[in-house]
C-alpha positions as CSV (number, residue, x, y, z in Angstrom):
1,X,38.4,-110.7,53.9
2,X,37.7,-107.1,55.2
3,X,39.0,-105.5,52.1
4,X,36.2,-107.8,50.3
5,X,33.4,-106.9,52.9
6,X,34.0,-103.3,52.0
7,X,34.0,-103.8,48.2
8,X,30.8,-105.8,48.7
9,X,29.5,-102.8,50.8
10,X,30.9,-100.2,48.4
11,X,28.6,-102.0,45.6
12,X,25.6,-102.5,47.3
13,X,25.4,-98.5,48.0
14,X,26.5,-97.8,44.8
15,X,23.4,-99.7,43.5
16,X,21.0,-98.2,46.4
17,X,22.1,-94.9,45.7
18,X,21.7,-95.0,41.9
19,X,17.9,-96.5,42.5
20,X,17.5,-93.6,44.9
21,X,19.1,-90.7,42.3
22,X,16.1,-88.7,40.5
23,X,15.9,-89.9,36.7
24,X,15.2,-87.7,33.9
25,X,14.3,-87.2,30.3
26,X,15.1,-84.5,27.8
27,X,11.4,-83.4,26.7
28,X,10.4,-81.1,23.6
29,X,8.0,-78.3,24.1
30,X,6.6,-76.9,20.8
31,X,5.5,-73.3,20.5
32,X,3.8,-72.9,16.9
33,X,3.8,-69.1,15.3
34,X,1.2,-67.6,15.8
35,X,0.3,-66.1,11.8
36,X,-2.1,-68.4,9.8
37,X,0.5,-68.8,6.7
38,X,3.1,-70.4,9.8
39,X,0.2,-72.7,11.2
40,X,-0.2,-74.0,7.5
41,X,3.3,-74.4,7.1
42,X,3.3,-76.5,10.2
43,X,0.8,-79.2,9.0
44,X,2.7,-79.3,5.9
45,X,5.9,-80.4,8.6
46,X,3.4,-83.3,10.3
47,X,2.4,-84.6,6.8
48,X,6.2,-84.5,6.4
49,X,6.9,-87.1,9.8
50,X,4.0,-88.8,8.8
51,X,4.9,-89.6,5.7
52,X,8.6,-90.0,6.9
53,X,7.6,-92.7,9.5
54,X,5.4,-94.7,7.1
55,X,8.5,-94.9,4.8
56,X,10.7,-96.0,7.9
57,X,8.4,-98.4,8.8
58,X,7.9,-100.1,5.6
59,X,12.0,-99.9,5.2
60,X,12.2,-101.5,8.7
61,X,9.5,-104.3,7.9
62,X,11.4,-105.0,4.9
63,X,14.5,-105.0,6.1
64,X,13.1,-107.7,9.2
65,X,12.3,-109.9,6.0
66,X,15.2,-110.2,4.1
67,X,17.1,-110.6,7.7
68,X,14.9,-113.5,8.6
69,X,15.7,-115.1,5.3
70,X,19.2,-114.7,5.9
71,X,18.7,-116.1,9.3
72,X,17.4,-119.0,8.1
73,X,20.3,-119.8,5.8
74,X,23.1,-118.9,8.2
75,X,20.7,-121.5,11.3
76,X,20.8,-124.1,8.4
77,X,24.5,-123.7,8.1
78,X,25.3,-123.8,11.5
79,X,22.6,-127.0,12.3
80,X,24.9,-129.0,10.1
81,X,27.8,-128.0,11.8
82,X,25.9,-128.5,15.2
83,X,24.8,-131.6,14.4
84,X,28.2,-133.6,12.8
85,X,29.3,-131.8,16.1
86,X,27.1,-133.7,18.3
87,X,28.2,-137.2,16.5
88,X,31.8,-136.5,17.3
89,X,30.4,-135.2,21.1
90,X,28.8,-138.2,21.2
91,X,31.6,-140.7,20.3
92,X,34.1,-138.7,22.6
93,X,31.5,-138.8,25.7
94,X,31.4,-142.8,25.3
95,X,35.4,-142.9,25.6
96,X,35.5,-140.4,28.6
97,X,33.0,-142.7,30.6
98,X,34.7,-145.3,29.7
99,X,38.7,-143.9,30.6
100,X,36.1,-142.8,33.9
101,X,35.3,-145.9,34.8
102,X,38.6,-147.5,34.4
103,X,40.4,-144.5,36.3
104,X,38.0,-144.6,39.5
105,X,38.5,-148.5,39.2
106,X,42.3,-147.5,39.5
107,X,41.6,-145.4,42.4
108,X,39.6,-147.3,44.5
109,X,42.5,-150.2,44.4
110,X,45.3,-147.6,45.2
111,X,43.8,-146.2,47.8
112,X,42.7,-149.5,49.3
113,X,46.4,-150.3,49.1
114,X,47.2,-147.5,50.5
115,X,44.9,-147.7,53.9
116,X,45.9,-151.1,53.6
117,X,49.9,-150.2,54.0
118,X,49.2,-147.2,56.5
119,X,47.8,-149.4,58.8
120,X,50.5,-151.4,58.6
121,X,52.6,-149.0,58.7
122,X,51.9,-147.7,62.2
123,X,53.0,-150.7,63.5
124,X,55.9,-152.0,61.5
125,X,58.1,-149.1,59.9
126,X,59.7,-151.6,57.2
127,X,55.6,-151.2,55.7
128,X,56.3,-147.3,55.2
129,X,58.4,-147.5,52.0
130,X,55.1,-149.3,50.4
131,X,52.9,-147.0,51.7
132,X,54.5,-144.0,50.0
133,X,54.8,-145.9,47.1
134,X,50.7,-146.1,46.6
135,X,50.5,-142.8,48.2
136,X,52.8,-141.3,45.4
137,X,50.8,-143.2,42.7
138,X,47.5,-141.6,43.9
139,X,48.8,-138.4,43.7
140,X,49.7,-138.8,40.2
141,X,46.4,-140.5,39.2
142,X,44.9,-137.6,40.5
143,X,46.4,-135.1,37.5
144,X,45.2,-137.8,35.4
145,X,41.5,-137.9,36.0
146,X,39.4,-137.8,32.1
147,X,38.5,-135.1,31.6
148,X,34.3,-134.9,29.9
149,X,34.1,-133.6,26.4
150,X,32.2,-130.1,25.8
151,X,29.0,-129.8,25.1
152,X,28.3,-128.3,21.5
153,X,25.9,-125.9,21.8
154,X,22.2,-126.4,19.8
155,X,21.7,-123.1,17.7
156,X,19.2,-120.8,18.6
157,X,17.2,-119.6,15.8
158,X,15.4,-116.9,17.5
159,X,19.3,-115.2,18.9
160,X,20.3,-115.4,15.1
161,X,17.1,-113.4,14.0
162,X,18.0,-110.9,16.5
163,X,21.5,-110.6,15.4
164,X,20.8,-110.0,11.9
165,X,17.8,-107.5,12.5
166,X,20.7,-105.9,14.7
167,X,23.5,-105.6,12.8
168,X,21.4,-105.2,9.1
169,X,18.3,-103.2,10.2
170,X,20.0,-100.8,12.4
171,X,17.9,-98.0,10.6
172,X,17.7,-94.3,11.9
173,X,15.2,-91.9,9.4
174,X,15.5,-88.8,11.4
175,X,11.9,-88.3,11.1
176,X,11.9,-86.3,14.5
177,X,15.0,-84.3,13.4
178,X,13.6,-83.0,10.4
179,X,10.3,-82.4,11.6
180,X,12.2,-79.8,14.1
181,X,13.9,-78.1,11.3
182,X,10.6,-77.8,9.4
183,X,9.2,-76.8,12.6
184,X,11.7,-73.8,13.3
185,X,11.9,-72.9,9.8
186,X,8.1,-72.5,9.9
187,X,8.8,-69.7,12.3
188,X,8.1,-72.2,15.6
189,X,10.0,-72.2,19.0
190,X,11.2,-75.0,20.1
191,X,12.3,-75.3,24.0
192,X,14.1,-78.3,25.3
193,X,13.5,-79.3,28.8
194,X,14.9,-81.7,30.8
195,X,12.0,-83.0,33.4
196,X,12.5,-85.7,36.0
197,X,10.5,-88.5,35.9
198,X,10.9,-91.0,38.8
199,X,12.2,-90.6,42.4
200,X,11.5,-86.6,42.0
201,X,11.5,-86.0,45.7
């Protein structure tokens, strides 16, 4: 029990400690050249990310589309198989309550035969041998309780979207990337900081 205390402890200052660390972020700071033919070239670079983040955008949206679509297919599939699930769920729960019923209908008569024969029992020994008897039965009704069906579980449309978009849509233009290449090759500094941003004391 101590050993757990600690671990519990252990945790808890683990978590209070990581709240209280400083957090940062890795910043860019972008120092232009200073000639009139580099200050061109760098609005030539920012047409460039525009341009490269309009495309990504319209890759991304078009992407979401045809991931949605497939979506739907694969939540039709599985709503079959969800519902043909549920029929079988269905017909198993009825049985369950029923081997339920009849098992705590079992019980209740062993175990009244059983308070019945201890009682008797503490007064006449010769009783004893019945009483074991319904005690040993119990105990083996107990490994025998029914045991409720699962569940199936209704298919969320929205989760399957996500998975899709997730796992098709994953995309990464590099827009920022190249835009610091241009930037550099324009004759621009780049300097790369890394600022704190919360608990900064």
């Amino acid at each position: 029990m101590r050993k757990f205390y600690l671990a519990l402890l252990l945790i808890i200052l683990g978590v209070f400690i990581y709240s209280c660390s400083p957090r940062y972020e890795v910043v860019y700071l972008y120092h232009p050249p200073k000639t009139t033919e580099g200050s061109k070239c760098i609005e030539k670079c920012k047409i460039e990310k525009i341009n490269c983040n309009n495309r990504c955008i319209k890759e991304r949206n078009k992407c979401y589309k045809e991931a949605v679509e497939l979506a739907k297919k694969i939540y039709e599939a599985k709503l079959r198989e969800y519902k043909v699930e549920y029929k079988n769920y269905l017909n198993l729960y009825r049985n369950y309550k029923g081997e339920l019923w009849e098992w705590k209908r079992r019980k209740a008569e062993l175990e009244n035969n059983y308070g019945y024969f201890s009682r008797l029992c503490s007064t006449e020994k010769k009783f004893c041998s019945e009483r074991d008897f319904y005690y040993n039965l119990l105990k083996n009704l107990k490994y025998k309780e029914p045991v409720a069906p699962n569940k199936p579980i209704k298919p969320d449309f929205s989760k399957i979207i996500e998975k899709q978009k997730r796992s098709l849509c994953n995309l990464n233009c590099n827009c920022t990337d190249e835009f610091n290449i241009c930037f550099q090759n324009c004759g621009g500094e780049i300097e790369i900081k890394k600022i704190c941003v919360e608990n900064c004391d």
